[in-house]
Residue, then its C-alpha position, 0 to 999 in steps of 0.5 A: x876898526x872896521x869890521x872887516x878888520x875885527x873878523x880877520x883879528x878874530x879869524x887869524x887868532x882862531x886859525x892860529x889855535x886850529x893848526x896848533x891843535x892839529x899839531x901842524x908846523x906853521x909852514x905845514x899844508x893844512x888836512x882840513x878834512x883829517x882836522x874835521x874828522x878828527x874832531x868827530x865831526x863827519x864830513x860828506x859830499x853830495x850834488x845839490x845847490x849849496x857850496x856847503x853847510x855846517x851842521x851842529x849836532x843833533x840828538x841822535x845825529x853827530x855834527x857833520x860838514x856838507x860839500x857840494x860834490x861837484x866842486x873840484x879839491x881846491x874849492x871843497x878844501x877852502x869851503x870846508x876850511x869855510x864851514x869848519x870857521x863856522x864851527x870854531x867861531x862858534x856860529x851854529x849850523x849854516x847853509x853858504x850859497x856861494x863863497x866868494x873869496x876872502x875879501x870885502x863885499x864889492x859894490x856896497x853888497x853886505x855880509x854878515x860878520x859871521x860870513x866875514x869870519x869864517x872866510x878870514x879863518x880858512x884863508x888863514x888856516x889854508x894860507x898863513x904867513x909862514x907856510x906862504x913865505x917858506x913855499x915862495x921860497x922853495x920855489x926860488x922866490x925868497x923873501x924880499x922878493x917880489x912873487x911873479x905870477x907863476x910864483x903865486x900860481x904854483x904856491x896856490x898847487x902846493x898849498x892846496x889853494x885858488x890862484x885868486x885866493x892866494x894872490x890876495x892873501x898874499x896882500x893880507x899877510x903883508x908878504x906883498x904890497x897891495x898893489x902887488x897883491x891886486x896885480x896878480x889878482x888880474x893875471x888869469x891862472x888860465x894864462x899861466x896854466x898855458x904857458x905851462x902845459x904841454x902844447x901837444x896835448x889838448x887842454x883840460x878845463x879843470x886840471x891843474x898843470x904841475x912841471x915837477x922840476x919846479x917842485x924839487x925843493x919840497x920833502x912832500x906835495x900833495x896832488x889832486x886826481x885829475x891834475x896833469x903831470x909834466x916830468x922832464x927827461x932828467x926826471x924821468x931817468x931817475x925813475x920818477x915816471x916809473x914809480x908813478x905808473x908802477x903805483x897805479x895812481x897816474x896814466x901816460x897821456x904822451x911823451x914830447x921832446x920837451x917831457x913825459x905828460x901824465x894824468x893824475x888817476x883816482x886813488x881807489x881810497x882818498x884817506x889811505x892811498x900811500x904816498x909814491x917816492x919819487x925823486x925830482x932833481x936827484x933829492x927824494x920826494x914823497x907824493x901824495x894824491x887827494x881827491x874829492x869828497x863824495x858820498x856819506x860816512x853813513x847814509x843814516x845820520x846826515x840829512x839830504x840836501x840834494x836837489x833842493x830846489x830853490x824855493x826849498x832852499x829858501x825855506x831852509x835858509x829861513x829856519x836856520x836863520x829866519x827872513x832876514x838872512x843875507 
């Protein structure tokens, strides 16, 4: 058995226990943050070089999760999956350069079993079976039937996922063949992201395209701020445009003959921020709106790990795991 193998064996086993300590339905979207904290464990974000870093208990300090604060929800979701791996495989503390995805090193590269690990555990604690096969299927794609791209896109949106990560664990899971899998892998979510959006208004680079009458199969979803909402007039005359502006939580960017495009607003607190009902096709759904992780839980108890430049960086990376680290 290859390594790659033994880490994912050993990564889904550890997921699995993780969502079930959570107490979470195995079809249910993972609250990576909520699960960290809920563990004493503090999770921050500041600017600086790093994707992230797991950080074990010190005297006088708790553990804490670092978060580049300059990535986008997606990305600091499946970095702090990544890092909270590190701490449920029991690695110590770590520092993580890039992430590159839950997949073997190309071109002959190497990395550590214990990198190999922690990006199988958050791909199967973000993506596992069940959650990825009963989203397929709320969004008309049931199993036994071959996921289209826009499938796999608007599955990564409700899950809280990369386009890209998805498409492979889709493979992984064996919900799709591998040459499946790799097909939707080369689709450029950009591409879809297109096809989605409102030709009217101009692109955003980073926000994500929700067409909410797609969505109507869901009790609950959970949208970035940031993200660009399109509600169609149906929708729209069931209040569901109302109740988001009348929340606060959303701004009017315009109004086209095809539907009414919204922006998703900051929430003013990323852990309290009720949720908006609204309702998409006549069918109730609750809305809830996340954002990402910047600033400390306290300033005093967490180390600073902005603007490390890279020769500081490297000494960093040399202490917690000496010269050899790759």
């Amino acid at each position: 058995m290859s390594r790659w193998s033994v880490a994912h064996r050993i990564a889904h086993i550890a997921a699995q226990g993780a969502r079930g300590d959570a107490g979470w339905a195995s079809d249910q979207r993972a609250d990576v943050v909520g699960l960290i904290e809920s563990n004493g464990v503090q999770v921050f974000g500041q600017h600086g070089l790093l994707f992230g870093a797991y950080l074990p208990a010190e005297p006088g300090r708790a553990p804490g999760v670092w978060l580049n604060a300059g990535l986008d929800v997606t990305a600091q979701r499946h970095t702090a999956a990544h890092e909270w791996g590190h701490h449920s495989l029991g690695h110590g503390a770590r520092c993580d350069l890039d992430i590159e995805g839950v997949a073997p090193p190309r071109h002959g590269a190497s990395r550590s079993l214990e990198e190999t690990s922690a990006e199988a555990f958050a791909a199967w604690l973000l993506m596992p079976r069940a959650a990825l096969a009963s989203t397929l299927a709320a969004l008309g794609c049931p199993r036994g039937t071959v996921p289209t791209a826009l499938h796999c896109y608007e599955t990564s949106l409700v899950l809280g996922t990369s386009y890209r990560g998805t498409a492979r664990q889709l493979g992984t899971s064996r919900l799709v063949s591998p040459e499946v899998s790799k097909a939707l892998m080369r689709v450029a979510p950009g591409k879809i992201k297109r096809m989605l959006d409102e030709p009217t208004v101009p692109p955003t680079a980073r926000a994500d395209i929700w067409c909410l009458a797609h969505f109507a199969g869901f009790d609950d979803l959970t949208i970035p701020a940031g993200d660009r909402l399109i509600v169609d007039h149906q929708d729209a005359e069931h209040g569901t445009v109302d109740a988001l502006l009348h929340a606060g939580l959303a701004e009017l960017v315009t109004e086209t003959a095809r539907g009414i495009v919204l922006t998703v607003l900051p929430a003013s607190d990323r852990m309290t921020s009720p949720p908006v009902n609204i309702c998409l096709r006549n069918r109730p759904t609750r809305i809830h709106f996340d954002q990402r992780v910047v600033g400390l839980a306290d300033a005093n108890t967490v180390p600073d790990l902005t603007d490390l430049t890279p020769g500081e960086l490297a000494r960093l990376l040399a202490d917690m795991y000496g010269p050899a680290h790759d």
